[in-house]
N, C-alpha and C positions, 0 to 999 in steps of 0.2 A: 615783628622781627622774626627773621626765619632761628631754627632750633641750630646751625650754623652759627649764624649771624650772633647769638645770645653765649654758646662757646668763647666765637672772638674775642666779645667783650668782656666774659668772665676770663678767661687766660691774660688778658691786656691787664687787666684790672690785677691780675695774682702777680706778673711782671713787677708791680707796684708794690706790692706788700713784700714781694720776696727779695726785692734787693735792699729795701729800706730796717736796716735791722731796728729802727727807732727813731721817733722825729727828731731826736737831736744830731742824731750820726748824719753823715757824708758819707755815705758806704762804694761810691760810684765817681766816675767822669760827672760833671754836673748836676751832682748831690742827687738826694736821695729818688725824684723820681726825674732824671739824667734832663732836666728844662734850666736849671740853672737857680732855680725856685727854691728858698728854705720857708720850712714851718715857724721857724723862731719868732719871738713877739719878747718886748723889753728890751732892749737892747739900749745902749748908752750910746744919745749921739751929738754930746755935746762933746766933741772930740779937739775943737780947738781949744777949749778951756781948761779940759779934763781929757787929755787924749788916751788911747789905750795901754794897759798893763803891760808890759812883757814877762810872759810867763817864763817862757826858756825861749835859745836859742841856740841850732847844732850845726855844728859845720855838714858839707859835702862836699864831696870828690866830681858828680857826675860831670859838673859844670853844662848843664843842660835846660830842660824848661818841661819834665814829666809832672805834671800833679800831683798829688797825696789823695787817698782816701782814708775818711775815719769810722770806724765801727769798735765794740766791745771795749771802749776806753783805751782803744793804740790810733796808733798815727801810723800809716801804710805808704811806704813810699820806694823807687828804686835807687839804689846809689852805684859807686862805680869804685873798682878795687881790681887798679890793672887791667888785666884781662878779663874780667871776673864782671855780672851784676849780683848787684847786692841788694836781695827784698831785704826792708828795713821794719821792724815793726816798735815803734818809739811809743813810749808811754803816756797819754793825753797828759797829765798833770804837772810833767816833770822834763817829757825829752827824753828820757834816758831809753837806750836799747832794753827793749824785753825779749827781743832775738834780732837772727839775721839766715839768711839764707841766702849761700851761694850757686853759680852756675856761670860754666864757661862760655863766653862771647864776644871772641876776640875780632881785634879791627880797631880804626882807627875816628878816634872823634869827629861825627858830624853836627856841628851844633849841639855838643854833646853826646850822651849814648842814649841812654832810657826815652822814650815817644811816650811810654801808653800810662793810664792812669790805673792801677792795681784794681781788683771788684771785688766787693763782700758780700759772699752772699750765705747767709745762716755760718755754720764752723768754717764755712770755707774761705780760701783769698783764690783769686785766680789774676795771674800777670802773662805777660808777653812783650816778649824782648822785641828790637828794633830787626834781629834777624829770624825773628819766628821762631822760638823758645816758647812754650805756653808751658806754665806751670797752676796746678793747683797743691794748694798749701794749706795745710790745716791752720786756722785764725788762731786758737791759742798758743802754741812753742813751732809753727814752722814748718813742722816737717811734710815732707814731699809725698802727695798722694797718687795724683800721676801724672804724666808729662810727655809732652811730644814736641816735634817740629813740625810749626804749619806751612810753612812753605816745601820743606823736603817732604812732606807725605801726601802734599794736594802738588808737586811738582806745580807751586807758587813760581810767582814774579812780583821780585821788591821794588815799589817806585823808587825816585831818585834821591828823596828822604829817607826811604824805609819803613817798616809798619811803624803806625802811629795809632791805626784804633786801638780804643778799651774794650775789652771782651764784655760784650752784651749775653746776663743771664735773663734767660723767657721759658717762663717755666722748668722744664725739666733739660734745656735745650741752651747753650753755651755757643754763643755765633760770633763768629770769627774771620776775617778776610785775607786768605793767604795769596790771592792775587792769580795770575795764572789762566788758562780758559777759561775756567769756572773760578769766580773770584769773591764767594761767598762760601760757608760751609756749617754745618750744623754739627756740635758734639752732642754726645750726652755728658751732664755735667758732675755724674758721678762718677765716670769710669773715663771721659773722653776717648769711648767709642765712636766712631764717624757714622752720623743718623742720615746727610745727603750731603751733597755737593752739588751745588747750583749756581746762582747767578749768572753772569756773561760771560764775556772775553775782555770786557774794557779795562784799561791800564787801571791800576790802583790809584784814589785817590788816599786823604790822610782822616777822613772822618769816621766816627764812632757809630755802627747803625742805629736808626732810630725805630723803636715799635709803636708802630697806631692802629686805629681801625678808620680805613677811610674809605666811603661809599660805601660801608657795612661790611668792608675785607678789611682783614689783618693783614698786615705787612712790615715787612722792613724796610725804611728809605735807606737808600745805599748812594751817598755822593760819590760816585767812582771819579776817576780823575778826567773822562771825558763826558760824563753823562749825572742823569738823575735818575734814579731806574727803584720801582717798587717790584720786592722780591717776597715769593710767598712762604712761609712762615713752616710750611709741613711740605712742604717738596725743594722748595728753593728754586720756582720755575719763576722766570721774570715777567712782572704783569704787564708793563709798560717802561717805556721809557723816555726821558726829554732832552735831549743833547746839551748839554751847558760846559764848551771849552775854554781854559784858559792857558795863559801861558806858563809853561813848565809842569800842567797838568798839576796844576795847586788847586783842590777842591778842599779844603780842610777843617772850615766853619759848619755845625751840625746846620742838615735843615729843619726848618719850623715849621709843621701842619699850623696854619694863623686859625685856621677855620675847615671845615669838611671839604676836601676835595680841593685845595686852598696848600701851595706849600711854598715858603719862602727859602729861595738858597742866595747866599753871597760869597763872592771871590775876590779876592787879594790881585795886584799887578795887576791895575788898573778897570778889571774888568765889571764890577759892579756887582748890581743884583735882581732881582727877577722877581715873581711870584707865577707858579705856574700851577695851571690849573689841570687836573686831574680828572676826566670825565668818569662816569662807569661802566661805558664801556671800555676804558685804557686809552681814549684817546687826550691827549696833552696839548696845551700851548701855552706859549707866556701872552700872562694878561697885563701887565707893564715891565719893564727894564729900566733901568736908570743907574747910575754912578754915585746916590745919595751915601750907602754904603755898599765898601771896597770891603770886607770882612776878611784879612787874613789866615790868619786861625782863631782867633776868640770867636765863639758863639753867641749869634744871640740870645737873647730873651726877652721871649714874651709874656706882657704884665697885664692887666685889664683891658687887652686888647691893641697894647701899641709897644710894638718893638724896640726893643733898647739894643743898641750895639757897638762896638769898636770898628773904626773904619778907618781907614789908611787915607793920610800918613797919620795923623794924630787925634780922629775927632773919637768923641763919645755923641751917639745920634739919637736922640726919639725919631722913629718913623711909626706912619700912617700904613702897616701892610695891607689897607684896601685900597691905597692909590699909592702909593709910594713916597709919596711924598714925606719931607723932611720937615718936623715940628719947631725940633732945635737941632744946633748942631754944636758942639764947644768944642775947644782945642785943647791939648795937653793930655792925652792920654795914650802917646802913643804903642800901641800893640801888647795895651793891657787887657787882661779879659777883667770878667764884672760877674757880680750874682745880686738877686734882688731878694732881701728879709725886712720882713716887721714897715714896709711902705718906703725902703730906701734902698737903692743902687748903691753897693758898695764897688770901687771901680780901683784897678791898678794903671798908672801912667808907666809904663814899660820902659820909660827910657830913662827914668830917676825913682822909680821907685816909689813913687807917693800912691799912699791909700787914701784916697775920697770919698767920701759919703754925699751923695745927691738924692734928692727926692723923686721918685719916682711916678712921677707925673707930668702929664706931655702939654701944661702951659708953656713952663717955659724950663731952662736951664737954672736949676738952687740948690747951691751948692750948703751943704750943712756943714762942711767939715772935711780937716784932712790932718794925716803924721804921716810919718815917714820909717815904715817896720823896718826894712832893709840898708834901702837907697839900690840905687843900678839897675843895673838891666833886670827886669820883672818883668818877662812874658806869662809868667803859669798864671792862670784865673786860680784867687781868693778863694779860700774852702771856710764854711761856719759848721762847727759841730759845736753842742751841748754852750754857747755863748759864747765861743774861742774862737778866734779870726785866725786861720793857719794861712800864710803866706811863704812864697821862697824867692829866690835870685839864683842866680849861679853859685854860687858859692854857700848860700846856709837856706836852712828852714826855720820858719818862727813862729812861735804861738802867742797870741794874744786876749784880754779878757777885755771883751763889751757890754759885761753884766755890770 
């Protein structure tokens, strides 16, 4: 491995340590190392018998479908007040506000306001509003360390949603997609000084970057909304790219590296999913295609090697990402996302509500268990920190115990 090559892997590797502030937290979009994957082990899954606790439960304003992160014993989420977003920082045990931070963002409800999911990384919080408001906030009382607009200072372009990624911390470096010519950008994450501006021109899609090291380069996978494009990491120069269009430029399910050189993406509105293969020297194609999974916005994840995901209109799917092919496939879960702890898929049904526990194994569809935290519409994907099942709906957030 070149003295390169052994960097990439050490900076990937610190990626890891650095946003994870401890195995129990969810400091991130798709917990602690952004795969959807928890550390937890014990967990209680006789849920029909003995279903889950409710610890607290708090209303909201945003009436939206933004995620929660958890770190330092708070619950991190956006709410909505008027004109106003409102960083929330709730007390693991209790619910109750330990602050709030406001900031003006007026306009009017699209599928609510707040997109992005808040990042912890060490004292810090960093968010980003739907119109390109980045703030970083100090994790204990709040207050505002510094802040910018990314669309008005990369002269961005908002897709038809609006920003939806989570700000990806890598290393010392804070990446962000304000859209625009150049539709990738790198801060520094102390000062949010602007370190490059790179990427393409491609319309924005709604996904979170992902960091790998593949074919022994570091990169960013970046689902824009017409493309799949690897962006390098210390310039922001685009390695390659694979075209994958849909309709209304809805890219917003993260992609999956399944394996080296190997990257799974899926799309919503009909259009399916892919696995495309990534040469070293940059050249791409898709090694199959198929309709198995439609992935609107939930993400997959991948578990010993086979794909679990939500796929329109209502299935939860094991697939095969070395052929495509569909293991199982079951119905009722529409447009819930999912995370996998302790050997079980825990899964939301988006259109009532129901929390599910299935086994995480691609014989067949076993289902262990299900209650009902909310009820209604539940698009946000389930977050587990310190053995608490935090879920929301439109209208509340809730905590639960599966110890």
């Amino acid at each position: 491995m070149t003295e390169f090559n052994k960097r990439g892997v050490a900076a990937l590797m610190a990626v890891s340590l650095v946003v994870s502030t401890g195995v129990a937290d969810w400091p991130r979009f798709m917990g602690p190392q952004g795969d959807g994957l928890s550390p937890e082990k014990g967990l209680r899954k006789n849920w029909n018998q003995n279903p889950p606790k409710q610890l607290w439960s708090v209303d909201m304003s945003d009436r939206g479908y933004a995620g929660p992160s958890v770190a330092a014993g708070k619950v991190f989420i956006v709410d909505r007040d008027g004109d106003q977003d409102v960083v929330r920082a709730l007390d693991l045990e209790t619910g109750k506000d330990v602050w709030t931070f406001r900031y003006d963002d007026p306009g009017k409800a699209n599928y609510g306001f707040a997109r992005s999911t808040p990042t912890v990384d060490g004292d810090r919080l960093y968010t980003l509003s739907r119109n390109g408001h980045l703030h970083c906030l100090n994790v204990a009382d709040g207050r505002a360390i510094w802040q910018r607009n990314i669309v008005a200072d990369f002269q961005g372009r908002l897709p038809t949603w609006q920003l939806a990624m989570s700000p990806l911390v890598d290393g010392d470096k804070l990446i962000v997609l304000p859209g625009g010519k150049k539709n990738v950008a790198a801060l520094d994450k102390q000062t949010g000084k602007t370190l490059w501006h790179g990427g393409n021109a491609d319309r924005l899609g709604y996904a979170t970057p992902v960091p790998v090291v593949m074919n022994g380069v570091r990169q960013y996978l970046i689902f824009t909304g017409y493309s799949l494009i690897g962006v390098d990491p210390d310039a922001g120069a685009v390695l390659w790219r694979q075209e994958w269009r849909t309709r209304h430029d809805v890219n917003a399910a993260l992609p999956v590296m399944v394996e080296d050189g190997r990257v799974f993406i899926s799309s919503g509105y009909g259009r399916g999913c892919a696995l495309v293969g990534v040469s070293k020297g940059g050249e791409t194609e898709i090694l199959w295609e198929n309709k198995e999974v439609a992935a609107h916005f939930s993400s997959p994840v991948l578990y010993q090697g086979r794909l679990y995901a939500n796929s329109d209109p209502t299935h939860l799917v094991c697939l095969d990402p070395k052929t495509g092919a569909a293991l199982w496939k079951q119905p009722g879960f529409g447009k819930g996302g999912l995370l996998i702890a302790d050997g079980v898929i825990i899964a939301l049904d988006g259109n009532r509500g129901d929390a599910i526990m299935v086994k995480a194994a691609p014989e067949k569809y076993e289902e262990l268990g299900r209650f009902k935290p909310l009820g209604g519409k539940s698009w946000t994907a389930p977050v587990l920190a310190d053995g608490k099942l935090i879920v929301r709906n439109e209208r509340a957030i809730a905590c639960f115990d599966l110890k």
